[in-house]
MDTraj code that builds the backbone (N, CA, C; nanometers):
import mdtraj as md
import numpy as np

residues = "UNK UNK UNK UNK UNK UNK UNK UNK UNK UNK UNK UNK UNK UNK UNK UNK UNK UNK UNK UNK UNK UNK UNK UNK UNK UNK UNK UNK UNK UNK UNK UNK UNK UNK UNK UNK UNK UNK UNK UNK UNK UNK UNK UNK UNK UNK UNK UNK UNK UNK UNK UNK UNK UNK UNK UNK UNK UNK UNK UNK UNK UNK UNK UNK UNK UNK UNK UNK UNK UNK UNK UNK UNK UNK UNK UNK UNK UNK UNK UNK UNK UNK UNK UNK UNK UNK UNK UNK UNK UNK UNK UNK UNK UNK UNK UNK UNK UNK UNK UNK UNK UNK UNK UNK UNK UNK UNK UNK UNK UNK UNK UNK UNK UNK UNK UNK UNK UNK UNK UNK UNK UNK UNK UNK UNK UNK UNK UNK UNK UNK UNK UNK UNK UNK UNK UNK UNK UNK UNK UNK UNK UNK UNK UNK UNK UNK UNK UNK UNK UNK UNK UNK UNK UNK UNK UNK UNK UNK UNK UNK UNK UNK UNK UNK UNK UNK UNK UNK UNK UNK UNK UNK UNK UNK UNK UNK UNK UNK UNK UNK UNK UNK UNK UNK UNK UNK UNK UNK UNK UNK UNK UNK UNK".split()
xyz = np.array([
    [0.4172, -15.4413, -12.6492],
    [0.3237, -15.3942, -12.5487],
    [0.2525, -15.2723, -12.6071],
    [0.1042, -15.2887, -12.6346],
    [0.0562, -15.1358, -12.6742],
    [0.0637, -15.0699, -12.5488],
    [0.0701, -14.9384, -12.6262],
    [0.0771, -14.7640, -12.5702],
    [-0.0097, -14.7815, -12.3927],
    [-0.1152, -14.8170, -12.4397],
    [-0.2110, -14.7966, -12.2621],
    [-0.1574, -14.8787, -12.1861],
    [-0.1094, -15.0223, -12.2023],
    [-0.0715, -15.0508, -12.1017],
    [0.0385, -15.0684, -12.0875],
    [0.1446, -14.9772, -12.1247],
    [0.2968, -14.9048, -12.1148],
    [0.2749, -14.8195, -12.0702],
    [0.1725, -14.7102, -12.1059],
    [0.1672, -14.6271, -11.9948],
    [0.1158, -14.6490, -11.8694],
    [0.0300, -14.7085, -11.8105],
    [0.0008, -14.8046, -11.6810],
    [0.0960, -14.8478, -11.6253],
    [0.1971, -14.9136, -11.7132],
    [0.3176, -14.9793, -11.6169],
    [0.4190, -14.8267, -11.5860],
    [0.4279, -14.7231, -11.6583],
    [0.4703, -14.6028, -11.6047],
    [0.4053, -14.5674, -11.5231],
    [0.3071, -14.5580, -11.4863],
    [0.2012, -14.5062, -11.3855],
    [0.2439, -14.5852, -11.2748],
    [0.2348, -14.7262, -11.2398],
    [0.2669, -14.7871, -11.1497],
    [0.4674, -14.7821, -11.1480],
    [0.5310, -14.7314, -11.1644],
    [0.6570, -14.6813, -11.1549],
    [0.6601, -14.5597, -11.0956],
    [0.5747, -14.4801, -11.1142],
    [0.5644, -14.3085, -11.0898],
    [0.5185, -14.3295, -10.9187],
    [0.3993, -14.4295, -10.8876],
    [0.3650, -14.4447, -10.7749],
    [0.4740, -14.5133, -10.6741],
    [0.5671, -14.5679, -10.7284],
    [0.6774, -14.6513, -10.6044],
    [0.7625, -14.5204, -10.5630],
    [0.7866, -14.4406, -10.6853],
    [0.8342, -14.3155, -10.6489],
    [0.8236, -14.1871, -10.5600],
    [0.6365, -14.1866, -10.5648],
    [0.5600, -14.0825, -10.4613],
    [0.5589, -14.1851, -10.3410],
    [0.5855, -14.2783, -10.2994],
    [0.5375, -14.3857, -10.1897],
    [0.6716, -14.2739, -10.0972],
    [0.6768, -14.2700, -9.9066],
    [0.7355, -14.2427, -9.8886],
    [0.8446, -14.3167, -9.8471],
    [1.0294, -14.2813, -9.8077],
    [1.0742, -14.4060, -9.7942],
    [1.0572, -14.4697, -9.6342],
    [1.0183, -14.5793, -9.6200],
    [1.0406, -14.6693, -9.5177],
    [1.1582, -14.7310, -9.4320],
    [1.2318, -14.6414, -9.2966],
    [1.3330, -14.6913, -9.2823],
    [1.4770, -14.5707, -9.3300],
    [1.5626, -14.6996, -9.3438],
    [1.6733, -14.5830, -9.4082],
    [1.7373, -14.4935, -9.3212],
    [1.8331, -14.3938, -9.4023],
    [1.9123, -14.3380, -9.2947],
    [1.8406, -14.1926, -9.3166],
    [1.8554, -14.1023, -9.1616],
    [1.7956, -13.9859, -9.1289],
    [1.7569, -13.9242, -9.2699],
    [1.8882, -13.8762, -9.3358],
    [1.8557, -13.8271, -9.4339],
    [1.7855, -13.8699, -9.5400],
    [1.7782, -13.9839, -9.5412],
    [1.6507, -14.0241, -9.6792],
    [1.5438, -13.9930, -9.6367],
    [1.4917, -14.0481, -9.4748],
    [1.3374, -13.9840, -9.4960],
    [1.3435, -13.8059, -9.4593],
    [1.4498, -13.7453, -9.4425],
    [1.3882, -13.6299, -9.4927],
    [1.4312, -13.5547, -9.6201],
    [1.4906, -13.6341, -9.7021],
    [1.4401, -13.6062, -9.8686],
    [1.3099, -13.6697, -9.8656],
    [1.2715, -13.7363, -9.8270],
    [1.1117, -13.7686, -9.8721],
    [1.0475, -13.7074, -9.8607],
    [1.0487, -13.6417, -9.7315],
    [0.9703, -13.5588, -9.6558],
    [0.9209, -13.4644, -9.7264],
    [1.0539, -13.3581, -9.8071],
    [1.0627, -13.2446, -9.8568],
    [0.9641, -13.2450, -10.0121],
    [0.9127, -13.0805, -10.0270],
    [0.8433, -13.1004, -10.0995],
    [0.8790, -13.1386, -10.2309],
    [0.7949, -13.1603, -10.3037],
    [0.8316, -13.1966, -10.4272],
    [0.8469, -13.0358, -10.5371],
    [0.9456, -13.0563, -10.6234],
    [0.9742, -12.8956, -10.6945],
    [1.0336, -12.9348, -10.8422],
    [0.9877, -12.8760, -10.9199],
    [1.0304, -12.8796, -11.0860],
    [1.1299, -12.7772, -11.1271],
    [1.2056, -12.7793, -11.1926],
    [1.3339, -12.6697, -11.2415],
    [1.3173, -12.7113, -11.3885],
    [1.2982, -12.6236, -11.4688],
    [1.3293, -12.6643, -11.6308],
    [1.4171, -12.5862, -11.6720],
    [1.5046, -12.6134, -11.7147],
    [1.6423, -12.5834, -11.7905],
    [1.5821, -12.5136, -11.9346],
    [1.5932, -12.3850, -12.0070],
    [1.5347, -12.4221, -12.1434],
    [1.6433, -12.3979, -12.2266],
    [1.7625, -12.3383, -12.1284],
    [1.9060, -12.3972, -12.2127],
    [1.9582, -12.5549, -12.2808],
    [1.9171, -12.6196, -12.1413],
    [1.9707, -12.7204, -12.1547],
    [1.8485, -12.8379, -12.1939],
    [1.7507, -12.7805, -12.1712],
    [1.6097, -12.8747, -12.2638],
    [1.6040, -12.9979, -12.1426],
    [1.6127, -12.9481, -12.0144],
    [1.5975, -13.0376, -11.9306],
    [1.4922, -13.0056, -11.8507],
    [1.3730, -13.1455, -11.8129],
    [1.3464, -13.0686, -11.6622],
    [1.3780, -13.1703, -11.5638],
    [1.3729, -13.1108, -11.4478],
    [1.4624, -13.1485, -11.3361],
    [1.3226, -13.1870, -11.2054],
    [1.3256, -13.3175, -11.1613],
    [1.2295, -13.3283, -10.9986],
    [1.3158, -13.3939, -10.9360],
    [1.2713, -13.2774, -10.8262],
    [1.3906, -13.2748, -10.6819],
    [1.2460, -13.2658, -10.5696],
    [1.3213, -13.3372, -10.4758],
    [1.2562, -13.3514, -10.3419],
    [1.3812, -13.3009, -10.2330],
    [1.3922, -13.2002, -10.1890],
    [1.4574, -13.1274, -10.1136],
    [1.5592, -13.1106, -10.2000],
    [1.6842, -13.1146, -10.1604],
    [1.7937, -13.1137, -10.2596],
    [1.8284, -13.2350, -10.3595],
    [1.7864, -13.3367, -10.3699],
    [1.7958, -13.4514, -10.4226],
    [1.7104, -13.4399, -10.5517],
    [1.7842, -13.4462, -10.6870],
    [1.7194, -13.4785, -10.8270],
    [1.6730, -13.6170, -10.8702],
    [1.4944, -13.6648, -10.8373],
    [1.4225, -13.7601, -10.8733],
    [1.4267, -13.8183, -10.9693],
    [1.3925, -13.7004, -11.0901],
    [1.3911, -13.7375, -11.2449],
    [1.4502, -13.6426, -11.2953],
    [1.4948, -13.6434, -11.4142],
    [1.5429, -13.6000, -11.4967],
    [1.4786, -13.5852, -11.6269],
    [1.3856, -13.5534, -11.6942],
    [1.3358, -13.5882, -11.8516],
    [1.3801, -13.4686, -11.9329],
    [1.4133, -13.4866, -12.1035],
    [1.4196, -13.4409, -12.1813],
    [1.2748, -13.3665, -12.1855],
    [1.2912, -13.1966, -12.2618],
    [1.1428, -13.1604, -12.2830],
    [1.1800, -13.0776, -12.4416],
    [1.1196, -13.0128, -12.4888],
    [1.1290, -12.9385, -12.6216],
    [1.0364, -12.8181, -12.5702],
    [1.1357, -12.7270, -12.6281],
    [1.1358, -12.6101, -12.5231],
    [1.0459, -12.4984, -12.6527],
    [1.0052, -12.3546, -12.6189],
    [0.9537, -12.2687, -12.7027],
    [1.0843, -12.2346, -12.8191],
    [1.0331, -12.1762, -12.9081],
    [1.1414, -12.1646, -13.0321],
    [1.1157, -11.9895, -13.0119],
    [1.2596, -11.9475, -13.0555],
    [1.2672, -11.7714, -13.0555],
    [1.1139, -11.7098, -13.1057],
    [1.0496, -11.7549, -13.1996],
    [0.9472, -11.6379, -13.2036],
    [0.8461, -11.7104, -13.1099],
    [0.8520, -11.8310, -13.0056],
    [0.7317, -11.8436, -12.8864],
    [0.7619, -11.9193, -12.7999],
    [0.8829, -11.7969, -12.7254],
    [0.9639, -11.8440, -12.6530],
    [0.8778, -11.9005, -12.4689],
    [0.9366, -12.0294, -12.4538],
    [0.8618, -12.0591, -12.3239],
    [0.8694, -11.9369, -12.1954],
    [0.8156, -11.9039, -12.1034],
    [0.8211, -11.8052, -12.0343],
    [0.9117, -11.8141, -11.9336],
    [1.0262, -11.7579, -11.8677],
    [1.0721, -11.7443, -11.7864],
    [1.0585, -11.7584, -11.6506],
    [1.0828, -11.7734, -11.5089],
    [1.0368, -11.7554, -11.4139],
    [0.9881, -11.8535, -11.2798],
    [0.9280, -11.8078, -11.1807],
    [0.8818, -11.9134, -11.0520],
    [0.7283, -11.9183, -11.0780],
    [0.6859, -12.0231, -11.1119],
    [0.5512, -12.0218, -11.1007],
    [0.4765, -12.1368, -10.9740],
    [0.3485, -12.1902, -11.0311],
    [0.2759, -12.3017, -10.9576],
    [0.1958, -12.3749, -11.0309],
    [0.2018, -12.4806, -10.9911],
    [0.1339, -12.5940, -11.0662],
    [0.0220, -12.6032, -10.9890],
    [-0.1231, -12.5481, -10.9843],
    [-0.2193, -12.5711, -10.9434],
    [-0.3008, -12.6423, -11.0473],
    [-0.3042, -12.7076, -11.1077],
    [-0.4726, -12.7893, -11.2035],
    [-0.3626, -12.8947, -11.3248],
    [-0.4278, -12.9812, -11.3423],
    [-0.3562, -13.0573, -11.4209],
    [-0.5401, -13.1343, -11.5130],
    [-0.5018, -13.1433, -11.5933],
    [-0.6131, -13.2207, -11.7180],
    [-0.5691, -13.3045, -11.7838],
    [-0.6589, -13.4366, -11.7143],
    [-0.6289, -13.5713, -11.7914],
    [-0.6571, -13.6042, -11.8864],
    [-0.6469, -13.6246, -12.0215],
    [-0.7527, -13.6820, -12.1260],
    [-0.8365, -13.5051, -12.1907],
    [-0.7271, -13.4400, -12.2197],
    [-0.7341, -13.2890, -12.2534],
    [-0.7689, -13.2917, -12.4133],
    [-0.8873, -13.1611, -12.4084],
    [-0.9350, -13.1293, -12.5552],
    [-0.8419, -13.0606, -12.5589],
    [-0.8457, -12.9956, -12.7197],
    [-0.6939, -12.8735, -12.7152],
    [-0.8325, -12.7717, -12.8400],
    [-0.8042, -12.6931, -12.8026],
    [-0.8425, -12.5358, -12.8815],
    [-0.7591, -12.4505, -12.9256],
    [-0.7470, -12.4808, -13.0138],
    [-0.6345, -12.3777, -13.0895],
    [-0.6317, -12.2046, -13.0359],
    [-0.4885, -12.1984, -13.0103],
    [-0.4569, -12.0526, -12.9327],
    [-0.5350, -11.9434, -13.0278],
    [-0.5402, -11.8157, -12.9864],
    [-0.5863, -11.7257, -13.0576],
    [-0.4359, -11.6641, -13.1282],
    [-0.3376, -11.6929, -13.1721],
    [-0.2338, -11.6984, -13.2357],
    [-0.2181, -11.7284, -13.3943],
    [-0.1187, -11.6394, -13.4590],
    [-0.0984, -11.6307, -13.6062],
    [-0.0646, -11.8096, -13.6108],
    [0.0313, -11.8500, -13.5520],
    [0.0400, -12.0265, -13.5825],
    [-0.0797, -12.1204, -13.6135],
    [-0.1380, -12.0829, -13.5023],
    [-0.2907, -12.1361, -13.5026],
    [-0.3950, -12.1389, -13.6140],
    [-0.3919, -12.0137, -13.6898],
    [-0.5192, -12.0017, -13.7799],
    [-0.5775, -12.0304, -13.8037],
    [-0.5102, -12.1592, -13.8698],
    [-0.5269, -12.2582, -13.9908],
    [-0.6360, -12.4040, -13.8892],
    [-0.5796, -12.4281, -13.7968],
    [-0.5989, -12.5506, -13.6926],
    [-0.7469, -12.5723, -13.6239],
    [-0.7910, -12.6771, -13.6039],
    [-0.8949, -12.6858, -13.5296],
    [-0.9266, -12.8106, -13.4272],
    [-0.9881, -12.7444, -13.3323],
    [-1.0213, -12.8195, -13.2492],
    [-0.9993, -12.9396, -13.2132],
    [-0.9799, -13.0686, -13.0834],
    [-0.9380, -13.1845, -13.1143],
    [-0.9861, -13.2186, -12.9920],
    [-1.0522, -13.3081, -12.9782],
    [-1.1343, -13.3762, -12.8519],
    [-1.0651, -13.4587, -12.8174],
    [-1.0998, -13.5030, -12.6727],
    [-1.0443, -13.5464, -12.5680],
    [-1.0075, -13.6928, -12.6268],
    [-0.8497, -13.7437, -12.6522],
    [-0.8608, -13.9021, -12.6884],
    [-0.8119, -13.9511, -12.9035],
    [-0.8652, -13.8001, -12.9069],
    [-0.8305, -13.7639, -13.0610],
    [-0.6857, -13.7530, -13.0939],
    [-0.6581, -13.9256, -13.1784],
    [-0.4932, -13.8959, -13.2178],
    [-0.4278, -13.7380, -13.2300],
    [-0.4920, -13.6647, -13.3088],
    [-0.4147, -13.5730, -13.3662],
    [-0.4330, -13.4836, -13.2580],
    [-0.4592, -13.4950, -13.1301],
    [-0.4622, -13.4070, -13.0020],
    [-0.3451, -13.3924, -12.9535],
    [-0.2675, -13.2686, -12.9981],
    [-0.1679, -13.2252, -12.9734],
    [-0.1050, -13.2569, -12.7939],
    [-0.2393, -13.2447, -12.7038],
    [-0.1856, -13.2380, -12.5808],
    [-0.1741, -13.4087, -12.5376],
    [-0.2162, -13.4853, -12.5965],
    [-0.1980, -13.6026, -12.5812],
    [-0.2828, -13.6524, -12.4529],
    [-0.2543, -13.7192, -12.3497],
    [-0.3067, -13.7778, -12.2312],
    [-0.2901, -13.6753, -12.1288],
    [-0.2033, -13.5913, -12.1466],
    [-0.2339, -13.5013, -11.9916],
    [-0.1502, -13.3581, -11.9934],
    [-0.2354, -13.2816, -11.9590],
    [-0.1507, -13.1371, -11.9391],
    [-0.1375, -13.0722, -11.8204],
    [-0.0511, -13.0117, -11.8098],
    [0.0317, -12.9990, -11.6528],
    [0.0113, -12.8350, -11.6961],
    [-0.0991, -12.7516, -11.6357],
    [-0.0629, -12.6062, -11.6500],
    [0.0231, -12.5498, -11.5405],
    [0.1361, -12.5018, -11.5910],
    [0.2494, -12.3781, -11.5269],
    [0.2073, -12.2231, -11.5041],
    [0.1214, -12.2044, -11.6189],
    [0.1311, -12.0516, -11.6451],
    [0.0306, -12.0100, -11.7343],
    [-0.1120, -11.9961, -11.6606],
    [-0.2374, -11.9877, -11.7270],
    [-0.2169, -11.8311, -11.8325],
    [-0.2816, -11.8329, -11.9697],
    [-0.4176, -11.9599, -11.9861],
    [-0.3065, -12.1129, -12.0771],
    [-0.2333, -12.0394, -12.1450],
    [-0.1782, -12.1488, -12.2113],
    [-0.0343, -12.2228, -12.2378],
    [0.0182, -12.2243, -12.1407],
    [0.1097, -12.2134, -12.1012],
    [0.1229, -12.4190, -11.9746],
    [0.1633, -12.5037, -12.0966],
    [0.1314, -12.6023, -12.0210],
    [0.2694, -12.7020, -12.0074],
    [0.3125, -12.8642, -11.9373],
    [0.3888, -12.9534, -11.9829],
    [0.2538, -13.0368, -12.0810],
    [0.3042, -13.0541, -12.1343],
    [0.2053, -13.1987, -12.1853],
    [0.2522, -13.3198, -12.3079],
    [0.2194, -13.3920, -12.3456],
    [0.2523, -13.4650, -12.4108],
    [0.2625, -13.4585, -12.5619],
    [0.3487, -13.4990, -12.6049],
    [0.3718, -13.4666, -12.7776],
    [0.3968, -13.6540, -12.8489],
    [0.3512, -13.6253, -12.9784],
    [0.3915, -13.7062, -13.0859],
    [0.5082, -13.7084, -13.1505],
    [0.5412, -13.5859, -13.1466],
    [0.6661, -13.5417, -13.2053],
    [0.8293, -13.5514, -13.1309],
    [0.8269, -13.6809, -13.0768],
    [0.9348, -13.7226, -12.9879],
    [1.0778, -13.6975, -13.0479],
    [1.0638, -13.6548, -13.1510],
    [1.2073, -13.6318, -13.2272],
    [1.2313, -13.5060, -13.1667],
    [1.1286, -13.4169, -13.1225],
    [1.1853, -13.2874, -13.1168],
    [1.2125, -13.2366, -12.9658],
    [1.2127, -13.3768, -12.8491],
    [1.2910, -13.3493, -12.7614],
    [1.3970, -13.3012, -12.7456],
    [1.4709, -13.2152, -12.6906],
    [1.5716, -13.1604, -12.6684],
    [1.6017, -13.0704, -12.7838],
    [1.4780, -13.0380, -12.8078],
    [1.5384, -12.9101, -12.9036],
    [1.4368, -12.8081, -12.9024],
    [1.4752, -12.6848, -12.9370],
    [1.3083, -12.5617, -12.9640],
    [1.2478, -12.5735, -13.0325],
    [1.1233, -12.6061, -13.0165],
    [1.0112, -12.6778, -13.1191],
    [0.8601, -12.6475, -13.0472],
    [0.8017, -12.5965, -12.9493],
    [0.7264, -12.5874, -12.9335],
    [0.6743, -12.4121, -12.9313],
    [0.5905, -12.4046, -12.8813],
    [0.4837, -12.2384, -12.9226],
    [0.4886, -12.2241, -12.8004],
    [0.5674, -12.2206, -12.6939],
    [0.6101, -12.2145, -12.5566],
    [0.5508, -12.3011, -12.4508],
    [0.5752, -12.4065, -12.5221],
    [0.5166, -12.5144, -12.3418],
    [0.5983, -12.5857, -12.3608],
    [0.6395, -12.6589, -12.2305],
    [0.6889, -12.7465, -12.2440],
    [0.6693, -12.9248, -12.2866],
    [0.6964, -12.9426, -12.3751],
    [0.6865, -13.0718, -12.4050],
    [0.7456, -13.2081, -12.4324],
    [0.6497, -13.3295, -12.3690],
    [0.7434, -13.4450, -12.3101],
    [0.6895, -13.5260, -12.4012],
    [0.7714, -13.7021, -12.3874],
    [0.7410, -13.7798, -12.4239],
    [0.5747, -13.8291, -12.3368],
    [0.4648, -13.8964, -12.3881],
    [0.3603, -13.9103, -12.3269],
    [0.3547, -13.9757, -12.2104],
    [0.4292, -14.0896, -12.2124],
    [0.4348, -14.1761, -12.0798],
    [0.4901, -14.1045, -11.9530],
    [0.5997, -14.0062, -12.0170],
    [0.6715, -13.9149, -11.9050],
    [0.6316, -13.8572, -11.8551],
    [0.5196, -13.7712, -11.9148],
    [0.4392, -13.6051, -11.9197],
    [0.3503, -13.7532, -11.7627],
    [0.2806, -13.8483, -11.7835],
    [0.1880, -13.9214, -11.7044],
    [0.2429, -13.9784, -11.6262],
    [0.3613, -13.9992, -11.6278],
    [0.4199, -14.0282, -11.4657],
    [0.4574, -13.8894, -11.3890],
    [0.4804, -13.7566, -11.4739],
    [0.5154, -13.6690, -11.3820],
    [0.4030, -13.5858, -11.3152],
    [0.2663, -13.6020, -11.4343],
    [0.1121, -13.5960, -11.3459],
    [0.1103, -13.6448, -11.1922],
    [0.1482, -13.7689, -11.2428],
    [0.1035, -13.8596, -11.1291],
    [0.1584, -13.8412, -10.9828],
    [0.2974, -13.8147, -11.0163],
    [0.3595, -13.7877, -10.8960],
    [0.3748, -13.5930, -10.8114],
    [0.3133, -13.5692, -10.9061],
    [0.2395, -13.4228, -10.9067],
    [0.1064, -13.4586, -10.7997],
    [0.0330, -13.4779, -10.8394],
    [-0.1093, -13.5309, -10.7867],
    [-0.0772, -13.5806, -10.6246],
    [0.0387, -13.7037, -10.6674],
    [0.0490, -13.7026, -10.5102],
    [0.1086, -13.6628, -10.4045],
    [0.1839, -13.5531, -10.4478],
    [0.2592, -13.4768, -10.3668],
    [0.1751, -13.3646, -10.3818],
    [0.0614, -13.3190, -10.4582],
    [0.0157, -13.2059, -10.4644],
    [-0.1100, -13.2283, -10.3651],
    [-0.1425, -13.3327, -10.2714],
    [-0.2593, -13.3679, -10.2004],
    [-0.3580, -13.3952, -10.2971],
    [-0.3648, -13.4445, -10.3965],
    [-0.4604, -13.5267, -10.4722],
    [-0.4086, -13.6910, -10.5137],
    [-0.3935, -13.7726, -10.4752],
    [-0.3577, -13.8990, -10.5262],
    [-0.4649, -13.9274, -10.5373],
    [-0.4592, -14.0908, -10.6056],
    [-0.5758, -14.1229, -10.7004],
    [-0.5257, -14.3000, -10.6584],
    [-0.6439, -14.3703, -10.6724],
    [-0.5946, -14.4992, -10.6608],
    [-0.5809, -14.5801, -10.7958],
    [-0.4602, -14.6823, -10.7985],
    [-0.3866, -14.7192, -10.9499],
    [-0.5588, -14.7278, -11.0433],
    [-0.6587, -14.7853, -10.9835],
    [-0.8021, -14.7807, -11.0899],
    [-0.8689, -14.6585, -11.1261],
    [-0.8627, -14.5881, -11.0799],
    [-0.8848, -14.4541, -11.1111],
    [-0.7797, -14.4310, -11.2156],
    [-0.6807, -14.4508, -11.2562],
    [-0.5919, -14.3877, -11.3617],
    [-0.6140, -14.5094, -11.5195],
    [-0.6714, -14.6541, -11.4293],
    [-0.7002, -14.7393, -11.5585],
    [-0.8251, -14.7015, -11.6557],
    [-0.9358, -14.6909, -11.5370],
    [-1.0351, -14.6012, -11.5618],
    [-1.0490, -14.5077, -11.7234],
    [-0.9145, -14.4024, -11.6915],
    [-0.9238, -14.2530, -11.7084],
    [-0.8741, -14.3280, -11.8650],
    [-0.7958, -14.4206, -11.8568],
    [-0.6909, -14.4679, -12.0115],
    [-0.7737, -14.5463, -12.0401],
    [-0.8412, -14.6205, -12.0116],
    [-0.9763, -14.6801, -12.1061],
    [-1.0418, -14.6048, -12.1560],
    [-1.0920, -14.5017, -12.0751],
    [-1.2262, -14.3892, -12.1312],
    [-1.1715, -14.2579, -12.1871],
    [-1.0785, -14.2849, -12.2936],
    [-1.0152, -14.1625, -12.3433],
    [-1.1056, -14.0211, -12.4011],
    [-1.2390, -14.0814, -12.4011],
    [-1.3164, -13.9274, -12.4411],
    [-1.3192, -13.8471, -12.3137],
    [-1.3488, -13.8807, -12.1973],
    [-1.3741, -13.8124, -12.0152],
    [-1.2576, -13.7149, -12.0114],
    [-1.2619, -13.6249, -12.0253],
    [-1.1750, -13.4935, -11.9326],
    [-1.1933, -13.4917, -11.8235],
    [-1.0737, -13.5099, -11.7496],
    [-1.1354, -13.5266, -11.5476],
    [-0.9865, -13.4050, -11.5299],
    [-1.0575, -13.2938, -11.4311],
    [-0.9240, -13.1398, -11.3817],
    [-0.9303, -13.1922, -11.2516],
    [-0.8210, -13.2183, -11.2828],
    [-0.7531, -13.2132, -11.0931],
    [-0.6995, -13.0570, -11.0291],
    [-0.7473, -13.0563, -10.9079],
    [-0.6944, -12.9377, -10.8627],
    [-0.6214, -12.9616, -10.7505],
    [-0.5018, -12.9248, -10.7251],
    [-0.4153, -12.9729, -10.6445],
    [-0.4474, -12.8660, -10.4671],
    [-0.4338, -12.9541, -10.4182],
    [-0.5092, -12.8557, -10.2560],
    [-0.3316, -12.7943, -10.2183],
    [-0.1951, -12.8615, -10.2814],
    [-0.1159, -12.8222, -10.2242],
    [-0.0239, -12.7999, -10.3507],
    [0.0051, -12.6600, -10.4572],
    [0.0603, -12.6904, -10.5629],
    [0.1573, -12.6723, -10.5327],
    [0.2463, -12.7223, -10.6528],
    [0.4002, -12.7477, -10.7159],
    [0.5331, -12.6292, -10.7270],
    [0.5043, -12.6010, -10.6740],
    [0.6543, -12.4727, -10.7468],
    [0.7285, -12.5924, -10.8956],
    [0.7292, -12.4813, -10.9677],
    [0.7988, -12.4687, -11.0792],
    [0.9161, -12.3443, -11.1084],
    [1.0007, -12.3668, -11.1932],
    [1.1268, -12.2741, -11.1780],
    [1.1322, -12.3038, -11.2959],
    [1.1314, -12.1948, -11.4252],
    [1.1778, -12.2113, -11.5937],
    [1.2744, -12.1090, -11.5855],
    [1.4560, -12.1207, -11.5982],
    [1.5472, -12.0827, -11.6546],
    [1.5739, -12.1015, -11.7517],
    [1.6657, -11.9570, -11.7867],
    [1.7220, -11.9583, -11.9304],
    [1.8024, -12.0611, -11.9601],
])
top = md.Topology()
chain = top.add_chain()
for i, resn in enumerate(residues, 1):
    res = top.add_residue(resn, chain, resSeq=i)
    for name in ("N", "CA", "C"):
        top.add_atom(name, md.element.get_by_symbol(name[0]), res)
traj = md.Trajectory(xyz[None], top)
């Protein structure tokens, strides 16, 4: 199965997930109910989605390395970018690096970036899947690609922006289009040590 439409069939997985539940006992629909919230572990190279007290997902991420260490703290997930250019930080790592348009293999952010903690400070997608669960990044957190786009997705729709499944086929056909979502209701995020 190529890459786009593996990630599509993640996309349509991510959506059975944001659907709310139908039925059931008291307490399931009010884990549904409850908002949606991220916890990243950068001990344990985990991040964590919970809907009230209940843990959704679970994904491996690759966390900042001692000299760019990911940031600590409670933040918010307000804006997410689909189909993201990347501009090299104003950082000694950086120097050397340039620019990479929206859709461009060697585009570090891959299909989608989840900002935590402006200006650069994002989740997003990596190539470098080996270096899950370990410190390897310049402080963001980073996922496998399909993951980083199902956890968009279910971001979006708990954040009061959903999108209908063609709108996301759309966006993976036309990999040059940068489309910013701004969420009318953002995310709490939580990065522990």
């Amino acid at each position: 199965m190529n890459a786009k439409f593996r990630l599509l069939a993640v996309l349509n997985a991510a959506l059975l997930v944001c659907l709310p539940v139908a039925g059931g006992a008291q307490g399931d629909s009010a884990a549904a109910a409850a908002p949606l919230s991220l916890r990243a572990s950068v001990s344990e190279r985990m991040l964590y989605v919970s809907r009230g007290d209940s843990v959704i997902r679970m994904y491996d991420v690759a966390v900042g390395t001692d000299d760019y260490p990911t940031p600590r703290g409670a933040f918010r997930i307000r804006k997410i970018v689909w189909n993201p250019s990347w501009r090299p930080p104003d950082s000694k790592w950086a120097k050397d690096k340039t620019a990479k348009a929206p859709g461009d293999p060697e585009n570090p952010m891959k299909v989608v970036k989840i900002f935590f903690k402006d200006p650069d400070y994002y989740l997003h997608g990596t190539d470098a899947e080996a270096s899950l669960g370990s410190a390897a990044s310049h402080g963001c957190l980073r996922m496998a690609p399909d993951e980083v786009a199902e956890l968009a997705k279910m971001i979006m729709e708990h954040g009061g922006e959903p999108r209908e499944e063609n709108w996301f086929m759309r966006l993976l056909h036309f990999r040059r289009d940068e489309k910013v979502v701004y969420l009318k209701n953002p995310i709490a995020i939580e990065i522990t040590g």
